[in-house]
LOPA-844365 format. One record per atom (N, C-alpha, C): residue number from 1; residue in one letter; atom name; x, y, z. Coordinates in nm, 2 decimals. Example, Ala and Ser with C-alpha at 12.3 -4.5 7.8 and 13.67 -1.06 7.14 Angstrom:
BEGIN
SITE     n   res   atom       xx       yy       zz
SITE     1     A      N     1.32    -0.57     0.78
SITE     1     A     CA     1.23    -0.45     0.78
SITE     1     A      C     1.32    -0.33     0.78
SITE     2     S      N     1.28    -0.22     0.71
SITE     2     S     CA     1.37    -0.11     0.71
SITE     2     S      C     1.29     0.00     0.79
***
This chain:
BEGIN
SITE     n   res   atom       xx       yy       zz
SITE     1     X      N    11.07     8.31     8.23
SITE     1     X     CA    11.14     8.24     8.33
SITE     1     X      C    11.28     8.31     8.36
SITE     2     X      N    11.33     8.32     8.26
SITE     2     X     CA    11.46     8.41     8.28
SITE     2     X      C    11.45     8.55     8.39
SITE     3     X      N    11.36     8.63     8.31
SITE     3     X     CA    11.34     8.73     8.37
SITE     3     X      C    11.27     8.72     8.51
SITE     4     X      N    11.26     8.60     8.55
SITE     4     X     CA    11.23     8.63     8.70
SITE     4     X      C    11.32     8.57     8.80
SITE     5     X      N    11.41     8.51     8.73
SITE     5     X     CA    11.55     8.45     8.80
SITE     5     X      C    11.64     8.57     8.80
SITE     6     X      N    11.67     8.65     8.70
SITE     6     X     CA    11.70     8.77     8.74
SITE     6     X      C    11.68     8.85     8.87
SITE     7     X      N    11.52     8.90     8.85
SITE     7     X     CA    11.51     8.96     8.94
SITE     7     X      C    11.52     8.86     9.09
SITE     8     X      N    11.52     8.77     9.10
SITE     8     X     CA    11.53     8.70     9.25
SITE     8     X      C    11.69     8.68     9.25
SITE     9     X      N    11.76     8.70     9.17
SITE     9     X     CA    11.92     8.74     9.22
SITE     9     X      C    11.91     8.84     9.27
SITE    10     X      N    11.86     8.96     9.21
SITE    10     X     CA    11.89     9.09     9.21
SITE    10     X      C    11.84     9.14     9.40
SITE    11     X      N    11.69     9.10     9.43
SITE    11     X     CA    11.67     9.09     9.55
SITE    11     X      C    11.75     9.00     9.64
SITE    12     X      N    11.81     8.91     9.61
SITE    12     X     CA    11.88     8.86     9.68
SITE    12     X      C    12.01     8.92     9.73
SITE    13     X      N    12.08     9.03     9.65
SITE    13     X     CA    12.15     9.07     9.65
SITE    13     X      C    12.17     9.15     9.73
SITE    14     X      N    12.03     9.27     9.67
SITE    14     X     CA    12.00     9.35     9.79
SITE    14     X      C    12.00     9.33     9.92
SITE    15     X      N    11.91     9.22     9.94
SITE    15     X     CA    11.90     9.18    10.11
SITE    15     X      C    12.02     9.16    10.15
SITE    16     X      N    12.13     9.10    10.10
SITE    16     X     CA    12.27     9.05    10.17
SITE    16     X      C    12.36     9.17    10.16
SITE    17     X      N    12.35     9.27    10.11
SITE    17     X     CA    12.40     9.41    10.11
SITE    17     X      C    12.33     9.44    10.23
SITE    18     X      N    12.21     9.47    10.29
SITE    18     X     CA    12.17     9.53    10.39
SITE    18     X      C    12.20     9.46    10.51
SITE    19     X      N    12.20     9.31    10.50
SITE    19     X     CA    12.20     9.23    10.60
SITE    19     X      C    12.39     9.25    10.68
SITE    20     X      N    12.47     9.28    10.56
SITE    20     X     CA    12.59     9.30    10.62
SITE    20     X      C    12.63     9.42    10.64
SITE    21     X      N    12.54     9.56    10.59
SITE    21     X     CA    12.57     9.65    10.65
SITE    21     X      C    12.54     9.69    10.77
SITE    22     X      N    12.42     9.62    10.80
SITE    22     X     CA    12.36     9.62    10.96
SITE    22     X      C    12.44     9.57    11.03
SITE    23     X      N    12.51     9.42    11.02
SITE    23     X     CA    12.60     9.37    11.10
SITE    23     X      C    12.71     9.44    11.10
SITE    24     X      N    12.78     9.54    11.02
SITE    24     X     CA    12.90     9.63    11.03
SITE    24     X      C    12.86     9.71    11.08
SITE    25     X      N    12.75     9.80    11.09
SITE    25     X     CA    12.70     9.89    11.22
SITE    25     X      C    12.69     9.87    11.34
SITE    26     X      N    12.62     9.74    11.38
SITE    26     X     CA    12.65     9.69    11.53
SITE    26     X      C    12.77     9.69    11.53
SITE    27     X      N    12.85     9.57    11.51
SITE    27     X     CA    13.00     9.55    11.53
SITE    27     X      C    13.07     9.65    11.57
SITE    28     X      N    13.09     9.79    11.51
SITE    28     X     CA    13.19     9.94    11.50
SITE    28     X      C    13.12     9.97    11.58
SITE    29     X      N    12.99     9.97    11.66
SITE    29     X     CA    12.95    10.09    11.74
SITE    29     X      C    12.95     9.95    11.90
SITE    30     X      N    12.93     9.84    11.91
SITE    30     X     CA    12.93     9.74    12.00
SITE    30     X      C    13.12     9.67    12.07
SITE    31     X      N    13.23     9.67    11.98
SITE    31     X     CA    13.31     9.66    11.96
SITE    31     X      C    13.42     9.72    11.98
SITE    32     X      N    13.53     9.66    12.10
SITE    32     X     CA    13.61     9.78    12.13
SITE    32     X      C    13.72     9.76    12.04
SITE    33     X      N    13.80     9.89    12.00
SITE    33     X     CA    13.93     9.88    11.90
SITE    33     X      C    14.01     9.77    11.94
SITE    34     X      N    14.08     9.79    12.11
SITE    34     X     CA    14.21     9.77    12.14
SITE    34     X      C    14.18     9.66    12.26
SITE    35     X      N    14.27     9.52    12.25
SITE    35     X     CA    14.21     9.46    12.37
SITE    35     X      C    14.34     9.46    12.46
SITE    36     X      N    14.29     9.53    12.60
SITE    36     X     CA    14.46     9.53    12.70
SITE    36     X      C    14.46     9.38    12.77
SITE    37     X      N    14.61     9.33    12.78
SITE    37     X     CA    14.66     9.26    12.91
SITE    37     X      C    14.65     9.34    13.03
SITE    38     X      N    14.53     9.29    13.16
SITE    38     X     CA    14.57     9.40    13.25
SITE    38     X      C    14.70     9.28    13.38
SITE    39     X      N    14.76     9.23    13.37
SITE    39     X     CA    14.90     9.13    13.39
SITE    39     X      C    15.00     9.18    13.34
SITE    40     X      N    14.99     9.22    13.14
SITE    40     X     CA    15.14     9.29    13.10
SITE    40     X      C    15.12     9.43    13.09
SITE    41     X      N    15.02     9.48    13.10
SITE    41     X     CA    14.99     9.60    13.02
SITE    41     X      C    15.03     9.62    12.91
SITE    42     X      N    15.00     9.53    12.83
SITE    42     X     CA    15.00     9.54    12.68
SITE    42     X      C    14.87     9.50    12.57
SITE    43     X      N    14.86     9.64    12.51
SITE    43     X     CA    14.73     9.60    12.45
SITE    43     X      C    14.75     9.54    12.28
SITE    44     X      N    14.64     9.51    12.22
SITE    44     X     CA    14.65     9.44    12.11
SITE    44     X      C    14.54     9.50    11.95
SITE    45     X      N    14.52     9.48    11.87
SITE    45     X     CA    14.44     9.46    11.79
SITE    45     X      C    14.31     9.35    11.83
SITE    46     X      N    14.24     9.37    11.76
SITE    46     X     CA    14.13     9.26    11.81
SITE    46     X      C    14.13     9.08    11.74
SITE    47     X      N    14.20     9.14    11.64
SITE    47     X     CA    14.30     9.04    11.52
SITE    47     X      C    14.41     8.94    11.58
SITE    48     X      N    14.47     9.00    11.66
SITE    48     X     CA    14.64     9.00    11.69
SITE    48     X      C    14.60     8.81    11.75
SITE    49     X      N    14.69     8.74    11.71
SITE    49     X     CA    14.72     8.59    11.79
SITE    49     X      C    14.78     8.59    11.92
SITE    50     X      N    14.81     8.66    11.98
SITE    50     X     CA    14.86     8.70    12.09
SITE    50     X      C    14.74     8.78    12.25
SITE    51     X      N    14.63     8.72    12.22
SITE    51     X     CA    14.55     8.79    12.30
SITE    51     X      C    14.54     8.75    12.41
SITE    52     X      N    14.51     8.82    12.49
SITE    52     X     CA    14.52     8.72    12.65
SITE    52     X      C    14.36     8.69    12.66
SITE    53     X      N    14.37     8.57    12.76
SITE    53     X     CA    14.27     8.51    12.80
SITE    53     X      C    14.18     8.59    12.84
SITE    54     X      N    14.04     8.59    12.87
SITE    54     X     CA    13.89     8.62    12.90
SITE    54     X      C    13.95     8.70    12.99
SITE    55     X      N    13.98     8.58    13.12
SITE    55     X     CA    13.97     8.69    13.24
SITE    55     X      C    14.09     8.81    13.25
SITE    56     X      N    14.15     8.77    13.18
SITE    56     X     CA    14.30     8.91    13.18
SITE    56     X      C    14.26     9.00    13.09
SITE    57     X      N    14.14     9.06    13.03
SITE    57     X     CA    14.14     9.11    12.92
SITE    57     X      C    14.08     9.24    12.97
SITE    58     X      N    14.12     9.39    12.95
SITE    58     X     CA    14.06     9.51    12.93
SITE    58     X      C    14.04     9.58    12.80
SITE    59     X      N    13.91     9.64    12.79
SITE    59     X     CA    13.91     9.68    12.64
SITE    59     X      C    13.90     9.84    12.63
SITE    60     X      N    13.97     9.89    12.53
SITE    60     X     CA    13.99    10.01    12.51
SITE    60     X      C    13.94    10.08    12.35
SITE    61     X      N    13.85    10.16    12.33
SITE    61     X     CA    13.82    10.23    12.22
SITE    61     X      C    13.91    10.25    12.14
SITE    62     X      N    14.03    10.34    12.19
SITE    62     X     CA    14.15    10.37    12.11
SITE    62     X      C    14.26    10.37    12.16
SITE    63     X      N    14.36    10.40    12.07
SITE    63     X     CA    14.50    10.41    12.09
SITE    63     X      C    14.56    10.43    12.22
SITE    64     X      N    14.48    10.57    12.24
SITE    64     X     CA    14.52    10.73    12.28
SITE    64     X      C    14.47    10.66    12.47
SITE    65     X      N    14.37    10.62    12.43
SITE    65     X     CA    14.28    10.56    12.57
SITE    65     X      C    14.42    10.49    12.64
SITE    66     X      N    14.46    10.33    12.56
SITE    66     X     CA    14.55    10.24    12.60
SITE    66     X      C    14.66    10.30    12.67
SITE    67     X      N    14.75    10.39    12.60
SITE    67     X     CA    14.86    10.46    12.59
SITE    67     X      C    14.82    10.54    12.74
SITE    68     X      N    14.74    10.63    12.70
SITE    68     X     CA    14.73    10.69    12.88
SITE    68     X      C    14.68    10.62    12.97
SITE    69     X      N    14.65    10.50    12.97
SITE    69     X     CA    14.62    10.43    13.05
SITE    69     X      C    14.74    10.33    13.14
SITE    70     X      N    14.84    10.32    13.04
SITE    70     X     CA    14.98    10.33    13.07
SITE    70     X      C    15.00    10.18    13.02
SITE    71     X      N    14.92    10.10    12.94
SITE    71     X     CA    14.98    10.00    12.87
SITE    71     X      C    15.05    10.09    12.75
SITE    72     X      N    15.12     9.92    12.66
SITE    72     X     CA    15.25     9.97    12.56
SITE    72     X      C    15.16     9.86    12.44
SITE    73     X      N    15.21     9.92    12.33
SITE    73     X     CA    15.17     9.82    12.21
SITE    73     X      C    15.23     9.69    12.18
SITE    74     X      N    15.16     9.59    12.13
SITE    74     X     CA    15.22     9.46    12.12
SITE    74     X      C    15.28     9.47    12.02
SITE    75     X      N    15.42     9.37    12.05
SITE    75     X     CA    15.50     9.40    11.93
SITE    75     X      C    15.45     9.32    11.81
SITE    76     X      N    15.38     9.25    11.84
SITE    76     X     CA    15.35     9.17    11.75
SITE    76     X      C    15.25     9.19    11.59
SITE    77     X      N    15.15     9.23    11.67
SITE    77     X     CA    15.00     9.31    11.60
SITE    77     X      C    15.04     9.47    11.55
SITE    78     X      N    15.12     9.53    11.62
SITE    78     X     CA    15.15     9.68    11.64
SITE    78     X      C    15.06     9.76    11.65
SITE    79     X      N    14.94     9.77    11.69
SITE    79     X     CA    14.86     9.85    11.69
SITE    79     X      C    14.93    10.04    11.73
***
């Protein structure tokens, strides 16, 4: 009995190792870095408490994108 409660942790474990690596591969490849205000031009973290609303929102891959695109970083998040 033991040894089969073992092994059905052990698969269980497995499965929830894969199940969250898959969901962190979608996420990073589906998921933009930087979300802009296009009202302040200010963009954010995807974290930040400071996010604007749906319809004010533009999303940017990276830093470098935001920045030449001529938004400024939130002071808040700092991205």
């Amino acid at each position: 009995m033991r040894r089969h409660s073992v092994r059905l942790t052990l698969v269980v474990l497995v499965i929830g190792c894969l199940v969250a690596m898959a969901a962190l591969s979608v996420h990073s490849k589906s998921a933009p870095a930087y979300i802009g205000n296009v009202r302040s031009y200010v963009f954010h973290r995807q974290t930040c408490r400071h996010l604007p609303t749906a319809k004010n929102r533009t999303y940017f891959d990276t830093r470098a994108q935001a920045v030449d695109a001529g938004y400024r970083p939130c002071r808040k998040c700092k991205p």
